[in-house]
ZAZAVO-677546 format. One record per residue (C-alpha): residue in one letter; x, y, z; residue number from 1. Coordinates in nm, 3 decimals, padded with zeros to 5 digits. Each point is the difference from the previous one (the first is absolute). Layout:
N
['a',[X,Y,Z],NUM]
...
//
This chain:
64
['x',[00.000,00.000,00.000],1]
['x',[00.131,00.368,-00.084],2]
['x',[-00.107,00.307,00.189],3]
['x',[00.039,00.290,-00.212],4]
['x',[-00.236,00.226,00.209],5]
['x',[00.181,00.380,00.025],6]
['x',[00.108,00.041,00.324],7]
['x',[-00.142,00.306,00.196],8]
['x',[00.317,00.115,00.159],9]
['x',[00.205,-00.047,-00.361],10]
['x',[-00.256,00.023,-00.241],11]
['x',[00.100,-00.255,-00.243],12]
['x',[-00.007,-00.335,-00.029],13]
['x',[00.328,-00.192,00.178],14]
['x',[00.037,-00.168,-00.379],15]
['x',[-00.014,00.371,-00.141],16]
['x',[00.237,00.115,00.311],17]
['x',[00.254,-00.267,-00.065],18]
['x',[-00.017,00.030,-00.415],19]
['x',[-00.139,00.263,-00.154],20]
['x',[-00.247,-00.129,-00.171],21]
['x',[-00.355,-00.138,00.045],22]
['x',[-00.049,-00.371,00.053],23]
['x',[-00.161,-00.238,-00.295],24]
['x',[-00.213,-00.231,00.104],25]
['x',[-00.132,-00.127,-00.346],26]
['x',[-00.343,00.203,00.027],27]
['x',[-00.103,00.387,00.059],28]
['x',[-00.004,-00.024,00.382],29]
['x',[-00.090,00.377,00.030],30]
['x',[-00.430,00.011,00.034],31]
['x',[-00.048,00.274,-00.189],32]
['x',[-00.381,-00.020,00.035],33]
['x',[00.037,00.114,00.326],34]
['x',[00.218,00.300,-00.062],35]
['x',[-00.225,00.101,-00.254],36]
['x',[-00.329,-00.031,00.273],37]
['x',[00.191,00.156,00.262],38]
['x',[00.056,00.299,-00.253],39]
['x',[-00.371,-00.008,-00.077],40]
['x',[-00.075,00.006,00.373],41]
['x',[00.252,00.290,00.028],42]
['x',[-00.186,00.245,-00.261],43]
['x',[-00.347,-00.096,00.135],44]
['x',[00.097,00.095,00.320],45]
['x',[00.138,00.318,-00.115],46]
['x',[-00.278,00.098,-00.183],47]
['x',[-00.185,-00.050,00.326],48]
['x',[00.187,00.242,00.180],49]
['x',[-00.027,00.217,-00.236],50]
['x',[-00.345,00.011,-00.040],51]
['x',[-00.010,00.002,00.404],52]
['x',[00.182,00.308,-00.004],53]
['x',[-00.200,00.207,-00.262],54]
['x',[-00.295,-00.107,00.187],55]
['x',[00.175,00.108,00.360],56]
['x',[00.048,00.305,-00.182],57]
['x',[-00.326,00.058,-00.083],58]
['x',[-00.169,-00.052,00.285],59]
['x',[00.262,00.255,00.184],60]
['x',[-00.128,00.280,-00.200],61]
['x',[-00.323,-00.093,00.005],62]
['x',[00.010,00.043,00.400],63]
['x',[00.172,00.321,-00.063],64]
//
């Protein structure tokens, strides 16, 4: 078995630490689905906020 988690403290891999280069395993062992939901998540949540904050906004000089 090969652990080629990054490491918090180092960042990297200990294969990428030790040669400079990624590790091949024979298939894509990267889930790019998930990078590409997280990224959704990421806009839809700033859209939220953003539309929080025009309504905060709003509502302040409305009270005004």
């Amino acid at each position: 078995m090969v652990n080629n988690r990054a490491y918090l403290a180092i960042k990297v891999s200990l294969f990428m630490g030790n040669y400079s280069r990624e590790l091949r395993m024979g298939a894509d062992i990267r889930r790019k689905e998930k990078i590409e939901k997280a990224m959704e998540f990421a806009e839809r949540i700033k859209n939220v906020q953003e539309k929080v904050e025009v309504a905060l906004k709003k509502a302040q000089e409305e009270m005004k």
